[in-house]
ZABA-836633 format. One record per residue: residue number from 1; residue in one letter; x, y, z of N, C-alpha, C in turn. Coordinates in Angstrom, 1 decimal, decimal comma, padded with zeros to 4 digits, always signed. Layout:
BEGIN
{r NUM; 'a'; {X; Y; Z}; {X; Y; Z}; {X; Y; Z}}
...
END
This chain:
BEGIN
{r 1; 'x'; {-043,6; -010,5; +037,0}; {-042,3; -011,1; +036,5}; {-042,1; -010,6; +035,0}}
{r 2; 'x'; {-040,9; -010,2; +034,7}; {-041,0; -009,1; +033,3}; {-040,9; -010,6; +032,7}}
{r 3; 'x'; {-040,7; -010,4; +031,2}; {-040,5; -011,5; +030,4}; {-039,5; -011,5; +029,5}}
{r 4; 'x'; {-038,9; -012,6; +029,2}; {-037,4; -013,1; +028,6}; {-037,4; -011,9; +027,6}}
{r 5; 'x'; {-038,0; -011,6; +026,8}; {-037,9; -010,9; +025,5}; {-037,7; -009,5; +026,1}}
{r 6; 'x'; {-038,3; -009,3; +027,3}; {-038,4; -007,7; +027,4}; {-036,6; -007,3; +028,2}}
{r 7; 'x'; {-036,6; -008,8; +029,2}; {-035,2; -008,3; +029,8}; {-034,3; -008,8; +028,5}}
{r 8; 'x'; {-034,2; -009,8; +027,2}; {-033,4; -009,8; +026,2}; {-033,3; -007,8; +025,7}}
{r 9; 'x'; {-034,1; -007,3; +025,4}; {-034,4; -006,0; +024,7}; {-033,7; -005,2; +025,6}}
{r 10; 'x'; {-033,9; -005,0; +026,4}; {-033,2; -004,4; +028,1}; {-031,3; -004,4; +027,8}}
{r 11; 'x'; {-031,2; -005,8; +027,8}; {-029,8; -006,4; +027,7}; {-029,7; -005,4; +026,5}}
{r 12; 'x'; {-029,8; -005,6; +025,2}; {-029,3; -005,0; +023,8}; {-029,4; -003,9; +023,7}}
{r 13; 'x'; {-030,5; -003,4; +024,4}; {-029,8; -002,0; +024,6}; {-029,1; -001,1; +025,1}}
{r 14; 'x'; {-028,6; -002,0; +025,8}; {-027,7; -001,3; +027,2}; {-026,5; -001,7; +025,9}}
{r 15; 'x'; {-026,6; -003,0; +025,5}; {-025,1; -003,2; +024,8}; {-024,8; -002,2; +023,5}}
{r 16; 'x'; {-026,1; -002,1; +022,9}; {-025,7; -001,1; +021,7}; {-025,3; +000,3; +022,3}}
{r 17; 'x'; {-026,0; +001,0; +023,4}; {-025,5; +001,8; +024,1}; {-023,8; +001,9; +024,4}}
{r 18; 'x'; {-023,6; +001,1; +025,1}; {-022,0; +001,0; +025,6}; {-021,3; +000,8; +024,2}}
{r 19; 'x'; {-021,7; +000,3; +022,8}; {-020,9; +000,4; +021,9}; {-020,9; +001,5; +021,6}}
{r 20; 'x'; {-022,1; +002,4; +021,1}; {-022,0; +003,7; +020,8}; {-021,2; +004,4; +021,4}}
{r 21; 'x'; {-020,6; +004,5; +022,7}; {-020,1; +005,0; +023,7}; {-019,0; +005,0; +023,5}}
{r 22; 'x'; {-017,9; +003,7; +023,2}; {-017,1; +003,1; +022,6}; {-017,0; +004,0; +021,2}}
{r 23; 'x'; {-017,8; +003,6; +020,4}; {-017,4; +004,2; +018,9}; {-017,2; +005,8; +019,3}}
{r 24; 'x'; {-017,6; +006,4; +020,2}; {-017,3; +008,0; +020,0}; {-016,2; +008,2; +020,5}}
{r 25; 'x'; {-016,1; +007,4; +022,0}; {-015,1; +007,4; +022,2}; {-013,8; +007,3; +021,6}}
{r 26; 'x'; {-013,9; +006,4; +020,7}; {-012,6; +005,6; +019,4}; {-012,7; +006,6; +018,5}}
{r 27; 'x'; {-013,5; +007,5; +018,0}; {-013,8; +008,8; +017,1}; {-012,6; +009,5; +017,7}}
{r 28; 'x'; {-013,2; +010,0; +018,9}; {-012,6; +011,2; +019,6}; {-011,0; +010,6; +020,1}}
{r 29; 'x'; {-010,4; +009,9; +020,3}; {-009,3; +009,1; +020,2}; {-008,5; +009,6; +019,1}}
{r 30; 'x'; {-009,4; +008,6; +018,0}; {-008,2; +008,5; +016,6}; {-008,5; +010,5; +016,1}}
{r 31; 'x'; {-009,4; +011,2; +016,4}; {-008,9; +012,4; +015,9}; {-007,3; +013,3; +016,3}}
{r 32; 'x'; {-007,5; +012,8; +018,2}; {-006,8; +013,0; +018,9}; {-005,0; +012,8; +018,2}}
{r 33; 'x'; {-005,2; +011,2; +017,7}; {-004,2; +010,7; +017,0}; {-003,6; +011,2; +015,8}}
{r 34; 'x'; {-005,0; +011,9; +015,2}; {-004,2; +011,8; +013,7}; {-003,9; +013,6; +014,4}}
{r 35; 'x'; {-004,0; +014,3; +014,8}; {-003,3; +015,6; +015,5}; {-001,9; +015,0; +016,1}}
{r 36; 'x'; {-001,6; +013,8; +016,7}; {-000,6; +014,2; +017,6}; {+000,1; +013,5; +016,4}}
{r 37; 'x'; {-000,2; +012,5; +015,6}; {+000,8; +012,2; +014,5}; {+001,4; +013,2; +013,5}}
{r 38; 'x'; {+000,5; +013,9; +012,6}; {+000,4; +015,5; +012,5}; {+001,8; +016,1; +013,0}}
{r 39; 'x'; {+001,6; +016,7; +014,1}; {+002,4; +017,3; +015,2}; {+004,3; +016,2; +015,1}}
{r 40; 'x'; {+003,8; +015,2; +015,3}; {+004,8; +014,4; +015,9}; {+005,9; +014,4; +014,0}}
{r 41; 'x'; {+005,1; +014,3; +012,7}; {+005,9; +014,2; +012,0}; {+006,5; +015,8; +011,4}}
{r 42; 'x'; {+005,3; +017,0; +012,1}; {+006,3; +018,6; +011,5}; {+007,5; +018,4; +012,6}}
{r 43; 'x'; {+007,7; +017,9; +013,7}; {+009,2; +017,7; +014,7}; {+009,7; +017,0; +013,8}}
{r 44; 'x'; {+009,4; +015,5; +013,3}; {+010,3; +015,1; +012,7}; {+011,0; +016,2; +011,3}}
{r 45; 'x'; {+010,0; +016,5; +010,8}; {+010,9; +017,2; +009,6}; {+011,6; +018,7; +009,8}}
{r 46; 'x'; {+011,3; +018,9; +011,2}; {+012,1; +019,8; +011,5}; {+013,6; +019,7; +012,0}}
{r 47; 'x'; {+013,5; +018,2; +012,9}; {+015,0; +017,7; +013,0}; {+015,5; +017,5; +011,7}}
{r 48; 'x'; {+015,2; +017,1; +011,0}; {+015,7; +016,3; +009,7}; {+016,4; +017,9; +009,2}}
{r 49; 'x'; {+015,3; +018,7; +009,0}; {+015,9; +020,2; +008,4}; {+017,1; +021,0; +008,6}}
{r 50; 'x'; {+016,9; +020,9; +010,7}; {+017,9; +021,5; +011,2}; {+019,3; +020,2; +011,0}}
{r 51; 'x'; {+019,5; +019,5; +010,9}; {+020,7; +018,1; +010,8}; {+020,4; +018,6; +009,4}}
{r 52; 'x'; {+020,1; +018,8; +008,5}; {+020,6; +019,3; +006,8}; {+021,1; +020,7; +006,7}}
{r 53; 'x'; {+021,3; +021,5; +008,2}; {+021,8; +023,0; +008,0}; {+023,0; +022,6; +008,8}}
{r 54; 'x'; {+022,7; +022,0; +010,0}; {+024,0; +021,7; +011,1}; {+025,0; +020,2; +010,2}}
{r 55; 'x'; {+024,9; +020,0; +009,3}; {+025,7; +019,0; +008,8}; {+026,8; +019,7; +008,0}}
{r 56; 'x'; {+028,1; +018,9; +008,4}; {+029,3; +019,4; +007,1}; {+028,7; +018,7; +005,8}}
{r 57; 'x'; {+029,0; +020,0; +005,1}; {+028,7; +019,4; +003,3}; {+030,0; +019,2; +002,9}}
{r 58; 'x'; {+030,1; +018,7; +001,6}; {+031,6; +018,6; +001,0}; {+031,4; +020,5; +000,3}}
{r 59; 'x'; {+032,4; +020,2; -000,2}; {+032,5; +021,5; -000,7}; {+031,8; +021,8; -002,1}}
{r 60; 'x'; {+031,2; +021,3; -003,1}; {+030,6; +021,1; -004,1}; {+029,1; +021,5; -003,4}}
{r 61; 'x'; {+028,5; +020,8; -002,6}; {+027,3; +021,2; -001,9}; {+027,5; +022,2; -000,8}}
{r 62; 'x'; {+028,6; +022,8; -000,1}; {+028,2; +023,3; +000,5}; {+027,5; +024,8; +000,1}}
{r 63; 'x'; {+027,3; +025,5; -000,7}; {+027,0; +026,5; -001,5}; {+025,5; +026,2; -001,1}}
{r 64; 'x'; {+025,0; +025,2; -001,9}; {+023,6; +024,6; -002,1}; {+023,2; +024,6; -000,7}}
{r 65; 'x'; {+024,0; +024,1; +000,1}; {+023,0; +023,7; +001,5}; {+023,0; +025,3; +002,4}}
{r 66; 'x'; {+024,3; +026,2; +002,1}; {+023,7; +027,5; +002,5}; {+022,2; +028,3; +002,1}}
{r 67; 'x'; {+022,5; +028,3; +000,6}; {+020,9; +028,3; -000,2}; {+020,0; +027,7; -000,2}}
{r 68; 'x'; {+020,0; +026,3; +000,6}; {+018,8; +025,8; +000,9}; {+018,7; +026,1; +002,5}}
{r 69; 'x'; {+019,5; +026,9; +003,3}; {+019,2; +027,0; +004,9}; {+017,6; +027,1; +005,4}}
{r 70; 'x'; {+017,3; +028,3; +005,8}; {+016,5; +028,6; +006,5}; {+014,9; +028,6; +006,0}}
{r 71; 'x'; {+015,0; +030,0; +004,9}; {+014,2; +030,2; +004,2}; {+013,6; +028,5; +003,3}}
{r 72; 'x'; {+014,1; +028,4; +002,2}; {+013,4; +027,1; +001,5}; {+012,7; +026,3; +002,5}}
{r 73; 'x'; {+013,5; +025,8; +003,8}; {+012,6; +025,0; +004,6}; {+011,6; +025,5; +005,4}}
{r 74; 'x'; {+011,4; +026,7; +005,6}; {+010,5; +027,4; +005,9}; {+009,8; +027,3; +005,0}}
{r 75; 'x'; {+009,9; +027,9; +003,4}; {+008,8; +027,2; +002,5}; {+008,4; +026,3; +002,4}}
{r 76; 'x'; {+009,2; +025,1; +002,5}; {+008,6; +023,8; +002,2}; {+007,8; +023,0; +003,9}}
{r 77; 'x'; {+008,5; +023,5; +004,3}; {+007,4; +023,4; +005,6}; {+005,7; +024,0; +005,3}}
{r 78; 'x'; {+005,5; +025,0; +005,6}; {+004,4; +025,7; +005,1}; {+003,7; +024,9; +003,9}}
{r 79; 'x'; {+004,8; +024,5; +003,0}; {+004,0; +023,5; +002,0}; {+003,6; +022,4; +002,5}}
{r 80; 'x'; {+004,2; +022,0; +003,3}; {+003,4; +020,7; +003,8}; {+002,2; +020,9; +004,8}}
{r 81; 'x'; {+002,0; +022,1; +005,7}; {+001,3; +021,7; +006,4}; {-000,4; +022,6; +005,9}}
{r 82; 'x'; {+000,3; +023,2; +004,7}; {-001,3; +023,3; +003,6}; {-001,9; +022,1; +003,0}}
{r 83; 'x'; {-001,0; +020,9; +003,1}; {-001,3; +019,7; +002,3}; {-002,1; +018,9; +003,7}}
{r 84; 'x'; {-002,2; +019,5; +004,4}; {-003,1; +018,7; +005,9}; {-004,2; +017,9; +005,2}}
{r 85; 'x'; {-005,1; +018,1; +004,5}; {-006,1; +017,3; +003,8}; {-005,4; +016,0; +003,2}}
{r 86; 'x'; {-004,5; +016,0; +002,7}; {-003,7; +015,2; +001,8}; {-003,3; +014,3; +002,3}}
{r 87; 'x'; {-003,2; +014,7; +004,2}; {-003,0; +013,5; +004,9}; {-003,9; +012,2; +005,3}}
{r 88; 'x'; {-005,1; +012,8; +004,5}; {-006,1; +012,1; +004,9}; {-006,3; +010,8; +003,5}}
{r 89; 'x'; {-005,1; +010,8; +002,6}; {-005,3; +010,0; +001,5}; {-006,4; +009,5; +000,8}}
{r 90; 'x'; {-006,3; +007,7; +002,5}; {-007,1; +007,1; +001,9}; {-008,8; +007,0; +001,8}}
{r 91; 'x'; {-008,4; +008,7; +002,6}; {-010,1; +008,8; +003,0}; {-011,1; +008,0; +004,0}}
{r 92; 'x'; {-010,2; +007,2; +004,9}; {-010,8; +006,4; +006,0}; {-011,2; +007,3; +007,1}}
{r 93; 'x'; {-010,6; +008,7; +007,1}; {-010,4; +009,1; +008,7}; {-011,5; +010,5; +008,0}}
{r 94; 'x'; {-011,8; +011,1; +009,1}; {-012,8; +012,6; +008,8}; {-012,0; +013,4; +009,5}}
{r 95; 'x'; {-011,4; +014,2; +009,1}; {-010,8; +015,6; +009,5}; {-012,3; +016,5; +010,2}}
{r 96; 'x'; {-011,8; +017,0; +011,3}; {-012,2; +017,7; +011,9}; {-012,9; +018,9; +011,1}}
{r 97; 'x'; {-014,2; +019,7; +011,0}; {-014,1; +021,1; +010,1}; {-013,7; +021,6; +010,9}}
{r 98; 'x'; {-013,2; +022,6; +010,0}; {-013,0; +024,3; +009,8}; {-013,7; +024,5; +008,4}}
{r 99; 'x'; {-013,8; +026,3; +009,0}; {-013,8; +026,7; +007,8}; {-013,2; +026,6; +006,7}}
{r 100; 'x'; {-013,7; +026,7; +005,2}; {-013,1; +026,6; +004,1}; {-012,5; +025,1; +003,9}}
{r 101; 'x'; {-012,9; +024,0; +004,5}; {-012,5; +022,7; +004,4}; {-013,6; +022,0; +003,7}}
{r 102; 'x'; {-013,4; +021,7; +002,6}; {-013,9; +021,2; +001,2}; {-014,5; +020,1; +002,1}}
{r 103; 'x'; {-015,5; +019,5; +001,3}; {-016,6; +018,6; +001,3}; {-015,7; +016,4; +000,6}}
{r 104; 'x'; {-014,6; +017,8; -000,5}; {-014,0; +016,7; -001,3}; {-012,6; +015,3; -000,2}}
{r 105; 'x'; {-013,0; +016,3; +000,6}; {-012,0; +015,7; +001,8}; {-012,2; +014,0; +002,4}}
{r 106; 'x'; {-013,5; +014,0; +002,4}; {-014,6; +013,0; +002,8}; {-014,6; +012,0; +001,4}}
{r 107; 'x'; {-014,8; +010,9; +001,9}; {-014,5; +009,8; +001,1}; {-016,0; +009,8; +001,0}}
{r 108; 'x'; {-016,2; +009,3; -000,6}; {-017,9; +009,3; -001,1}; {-019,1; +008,9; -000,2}}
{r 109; 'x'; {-018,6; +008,2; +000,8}; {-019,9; +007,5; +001,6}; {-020,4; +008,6; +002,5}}
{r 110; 'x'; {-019,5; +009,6; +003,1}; {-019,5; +010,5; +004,1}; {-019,8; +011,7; +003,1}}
{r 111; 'x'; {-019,6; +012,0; +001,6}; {-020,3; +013,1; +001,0}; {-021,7; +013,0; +000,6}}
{r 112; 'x'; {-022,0; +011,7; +000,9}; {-023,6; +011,5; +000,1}; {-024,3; +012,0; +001,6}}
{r 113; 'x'; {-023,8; +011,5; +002,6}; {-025,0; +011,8; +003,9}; {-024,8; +013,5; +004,1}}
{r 114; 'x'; {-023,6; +014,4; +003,4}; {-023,7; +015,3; +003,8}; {-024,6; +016,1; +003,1}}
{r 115; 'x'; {-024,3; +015,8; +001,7}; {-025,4; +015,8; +000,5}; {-026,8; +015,7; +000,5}}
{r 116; 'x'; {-027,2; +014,6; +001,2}; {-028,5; +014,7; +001,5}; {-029,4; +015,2; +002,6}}
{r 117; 'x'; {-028,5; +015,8; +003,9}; {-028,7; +016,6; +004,8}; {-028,7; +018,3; +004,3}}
{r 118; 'x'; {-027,8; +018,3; +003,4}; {-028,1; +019,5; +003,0}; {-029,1; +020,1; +002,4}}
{r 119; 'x'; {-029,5; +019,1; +000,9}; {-030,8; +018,9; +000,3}; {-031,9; +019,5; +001,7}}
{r 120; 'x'; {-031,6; +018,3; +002,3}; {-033,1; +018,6; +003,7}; {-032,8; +020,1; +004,2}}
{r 121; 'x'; {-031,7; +020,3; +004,3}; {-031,5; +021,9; +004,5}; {-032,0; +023,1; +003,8}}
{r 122; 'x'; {-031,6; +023,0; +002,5}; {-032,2; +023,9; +001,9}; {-033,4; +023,6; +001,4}}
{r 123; 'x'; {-034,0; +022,7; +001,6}; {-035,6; +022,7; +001,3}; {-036,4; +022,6; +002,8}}
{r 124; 'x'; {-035,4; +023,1; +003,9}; {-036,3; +023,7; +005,4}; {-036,9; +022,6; +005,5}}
{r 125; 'x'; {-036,1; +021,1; +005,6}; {-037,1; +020,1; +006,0}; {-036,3; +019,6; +007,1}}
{r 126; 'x'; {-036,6; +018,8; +008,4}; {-035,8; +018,6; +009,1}; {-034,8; +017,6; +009,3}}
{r 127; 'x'; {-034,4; +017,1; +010,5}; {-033,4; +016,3; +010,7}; {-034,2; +014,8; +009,8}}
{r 128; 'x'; {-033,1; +013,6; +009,8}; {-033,3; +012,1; +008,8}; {-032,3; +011,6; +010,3}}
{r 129; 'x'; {-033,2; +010,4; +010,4}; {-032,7; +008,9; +011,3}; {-031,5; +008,3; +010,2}}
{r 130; 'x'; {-030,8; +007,7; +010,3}; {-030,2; +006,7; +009,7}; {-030,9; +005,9; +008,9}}
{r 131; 'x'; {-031,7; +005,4; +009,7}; {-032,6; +004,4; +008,8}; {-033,7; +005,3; +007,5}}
{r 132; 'x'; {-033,8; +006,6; +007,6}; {-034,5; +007,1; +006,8}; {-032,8; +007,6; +005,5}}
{r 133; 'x'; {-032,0; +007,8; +006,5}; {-030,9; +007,8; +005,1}; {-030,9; +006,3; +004,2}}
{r 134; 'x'; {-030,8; +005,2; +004,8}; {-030,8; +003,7; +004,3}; {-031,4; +004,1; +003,2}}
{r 135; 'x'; {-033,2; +004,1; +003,4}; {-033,8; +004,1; +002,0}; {-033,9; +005,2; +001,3}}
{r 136; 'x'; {-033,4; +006,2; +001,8}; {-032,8; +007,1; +000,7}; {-031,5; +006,7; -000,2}}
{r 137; 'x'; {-031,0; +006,2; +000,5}; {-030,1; +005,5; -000,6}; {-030,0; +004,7; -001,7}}
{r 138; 'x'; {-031,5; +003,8; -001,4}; {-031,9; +002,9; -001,8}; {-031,0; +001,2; -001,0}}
{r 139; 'x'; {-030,7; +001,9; +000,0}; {-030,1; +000,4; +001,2}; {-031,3; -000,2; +001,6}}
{r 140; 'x'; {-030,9; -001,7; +001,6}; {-032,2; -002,1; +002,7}; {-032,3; -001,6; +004,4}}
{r 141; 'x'; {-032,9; -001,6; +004,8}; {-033,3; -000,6; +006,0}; {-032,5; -002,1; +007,1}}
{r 142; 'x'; {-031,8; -002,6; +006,9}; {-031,2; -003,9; +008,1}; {-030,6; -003,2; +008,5}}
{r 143; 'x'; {-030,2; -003,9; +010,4}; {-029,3; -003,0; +011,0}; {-027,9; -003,3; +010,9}}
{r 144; 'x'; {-028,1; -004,1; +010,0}; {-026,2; -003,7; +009,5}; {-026,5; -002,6; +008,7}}
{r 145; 'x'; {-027,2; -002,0; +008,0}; {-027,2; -001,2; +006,9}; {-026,8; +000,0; +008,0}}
{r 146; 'x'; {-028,2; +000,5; +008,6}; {-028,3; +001,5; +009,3}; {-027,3; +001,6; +010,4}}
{r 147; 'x'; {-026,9; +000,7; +011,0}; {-025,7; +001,0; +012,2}; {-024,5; +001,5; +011,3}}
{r 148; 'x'; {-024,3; +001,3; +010,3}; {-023,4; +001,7; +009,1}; {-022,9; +002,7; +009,0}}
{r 149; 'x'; {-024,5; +003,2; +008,7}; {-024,6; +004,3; +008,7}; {-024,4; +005,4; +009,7}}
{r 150; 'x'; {-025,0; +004,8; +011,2}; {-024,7; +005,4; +012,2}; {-024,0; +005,4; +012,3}}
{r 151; 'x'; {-023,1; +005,0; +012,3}; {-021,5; +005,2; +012,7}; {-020,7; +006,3; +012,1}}
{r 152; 'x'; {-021,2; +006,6; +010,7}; {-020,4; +007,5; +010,2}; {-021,0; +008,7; +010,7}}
{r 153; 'x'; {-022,4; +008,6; +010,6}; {-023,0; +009,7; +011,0}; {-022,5; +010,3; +012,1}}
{r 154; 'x'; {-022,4; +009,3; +013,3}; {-022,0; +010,0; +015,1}; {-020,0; +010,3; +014,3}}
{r 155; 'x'; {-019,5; +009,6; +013,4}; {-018,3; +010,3; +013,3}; {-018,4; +011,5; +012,8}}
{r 156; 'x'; {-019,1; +012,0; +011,8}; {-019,8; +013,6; +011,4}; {-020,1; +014,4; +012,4}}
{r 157; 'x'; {-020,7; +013,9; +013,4}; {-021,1; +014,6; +014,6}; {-019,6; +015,2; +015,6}}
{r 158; 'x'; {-018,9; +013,8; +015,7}; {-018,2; +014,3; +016,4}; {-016,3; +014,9; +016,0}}
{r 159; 'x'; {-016,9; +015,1; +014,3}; {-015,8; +016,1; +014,1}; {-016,0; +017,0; +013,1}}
{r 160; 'x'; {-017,6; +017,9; +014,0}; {-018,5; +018,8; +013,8}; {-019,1; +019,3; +012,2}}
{r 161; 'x'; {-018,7; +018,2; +011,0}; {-019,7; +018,1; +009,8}; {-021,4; +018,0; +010,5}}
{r 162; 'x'; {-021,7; +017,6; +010,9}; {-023,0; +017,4; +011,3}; {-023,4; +017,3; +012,8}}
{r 163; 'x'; {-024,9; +017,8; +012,9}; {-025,0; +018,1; +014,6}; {-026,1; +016,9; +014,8}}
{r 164; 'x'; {-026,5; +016,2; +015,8}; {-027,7; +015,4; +016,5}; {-028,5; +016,3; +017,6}}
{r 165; 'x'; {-029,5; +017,0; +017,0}; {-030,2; +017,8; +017,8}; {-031,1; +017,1; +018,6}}
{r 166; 'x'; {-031,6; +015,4; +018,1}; {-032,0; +014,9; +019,0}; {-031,5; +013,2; +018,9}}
{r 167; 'x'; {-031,6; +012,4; +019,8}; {-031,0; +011,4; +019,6}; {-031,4; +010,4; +018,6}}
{r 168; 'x'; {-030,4; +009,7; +017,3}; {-030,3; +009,5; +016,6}; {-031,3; +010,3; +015,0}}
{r 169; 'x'; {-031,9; +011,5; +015,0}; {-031,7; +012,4; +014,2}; {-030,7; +013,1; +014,1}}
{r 170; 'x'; {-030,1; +013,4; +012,5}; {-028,8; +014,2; +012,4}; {-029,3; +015,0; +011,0}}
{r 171; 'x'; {-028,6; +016,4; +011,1}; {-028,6; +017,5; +010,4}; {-027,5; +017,9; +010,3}}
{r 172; 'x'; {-027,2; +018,9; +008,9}; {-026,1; +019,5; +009,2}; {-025,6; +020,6; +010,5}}
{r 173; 'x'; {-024,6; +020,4; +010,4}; {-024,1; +021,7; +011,5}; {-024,1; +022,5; +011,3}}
{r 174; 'x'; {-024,3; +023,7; +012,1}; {-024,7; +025,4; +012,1}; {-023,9; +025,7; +011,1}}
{r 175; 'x'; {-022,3; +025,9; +010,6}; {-021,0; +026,3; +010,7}; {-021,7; +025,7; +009,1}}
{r 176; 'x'; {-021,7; +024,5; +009,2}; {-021,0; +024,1; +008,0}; {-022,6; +024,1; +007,2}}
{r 177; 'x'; {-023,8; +024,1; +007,6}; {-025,3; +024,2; +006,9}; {-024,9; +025,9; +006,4}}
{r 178; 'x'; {-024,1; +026,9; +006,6}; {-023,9; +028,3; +006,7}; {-023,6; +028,1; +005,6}}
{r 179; 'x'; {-022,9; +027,4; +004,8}; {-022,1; +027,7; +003,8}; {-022,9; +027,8; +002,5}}
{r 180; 'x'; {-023,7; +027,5; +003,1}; {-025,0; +026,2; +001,9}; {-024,5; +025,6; +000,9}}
{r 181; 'x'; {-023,9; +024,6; +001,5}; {-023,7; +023,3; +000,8}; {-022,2; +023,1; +000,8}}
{r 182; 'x'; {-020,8; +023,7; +000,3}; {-019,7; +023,5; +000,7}; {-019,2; +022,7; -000,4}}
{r 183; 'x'; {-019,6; +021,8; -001,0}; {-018,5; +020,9; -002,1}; {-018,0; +021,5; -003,1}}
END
């Protein structure tokens, strides 16, 4: 007959499991989101653009709105969608890498784990648990600390800043460890 504690342990695992599951899932979601918001507001300012070329001007503006036709908004388009990082303001969300995507993108909590992965990088040491990031940070090692942490970490993972070569160790990514170091 197993015992209370072992099927309690049994249960909490399976539930931290199905969260994890959940959180990547909600990861891979809200990336999903901030792309199709992205997308959904260059239509918007492209209607808005074409309704500022297709509108009657008075005659004082219409000069200006020929001179602002095509071209300008083709510039300022292009200007907005180099400002893609910018979308990311408040720094709550992690933009997917690419290349040449700054480190400064990442809101301080998400640059220190990349920071200290890299450290482990270029001193050839290997992957760090969560809970070994905690007391590197000097956090107490609780699992509020460390699920905390997890979380951002599996968010790193799944918009390819950082890889999980095994489960719950995390390293930097091939792509972005290449760079050595990135900020």
């Amino acid at each position: 007959m197993p015992s209370v504690f072992g099927l309690l342990e049994r249960r909490e695992l399976s539930a931290r499991r199905r969260v994890d599951e959940l959180r990547e899932e909600a990861d891979r979601i809200q990336a999903e989101l901030a792309v199709a918001e992205r997308e959904w507001k260059e239509w918007a300012i492209a209607c808005s653009r074409v309704g500022e070329v297709l509108a009657p001007a008075d005659e004082s503006g219409q000069d200006h709105a020929r001179v602002e036709g095509t071209a300008p908004a083709a510039g300022e388009q292009t200007g907005k969608t180099s400002q893609v990082p910018d979308a990311v303001k408040p720094k709550s969300q992690v933009p997917v890498w690419r290349e040449g995507l700054a480190w400064s993108v990442l809101s301080v909590d998400y640059q220190r784990i990349l920071q200290a992965l890299a450290d482990r990088h270029r001193l050839h040491q290997g992957p760090l648990t969560c809970q070994e990031l905690a007391t590197l940070f000097g956090l107490d090692a609780v699992p509020a600390k460390v699920e905390a942490l997890r979380s951002k970490a599996k968010r790193l993972v799944a918009r390819g800043w950082l890889a999980e070569p095994a489960p719950g160790r995390f390293t930097l990514a091939q792509s972005v460890a290449g760079l050595g170091g990135g900020s």
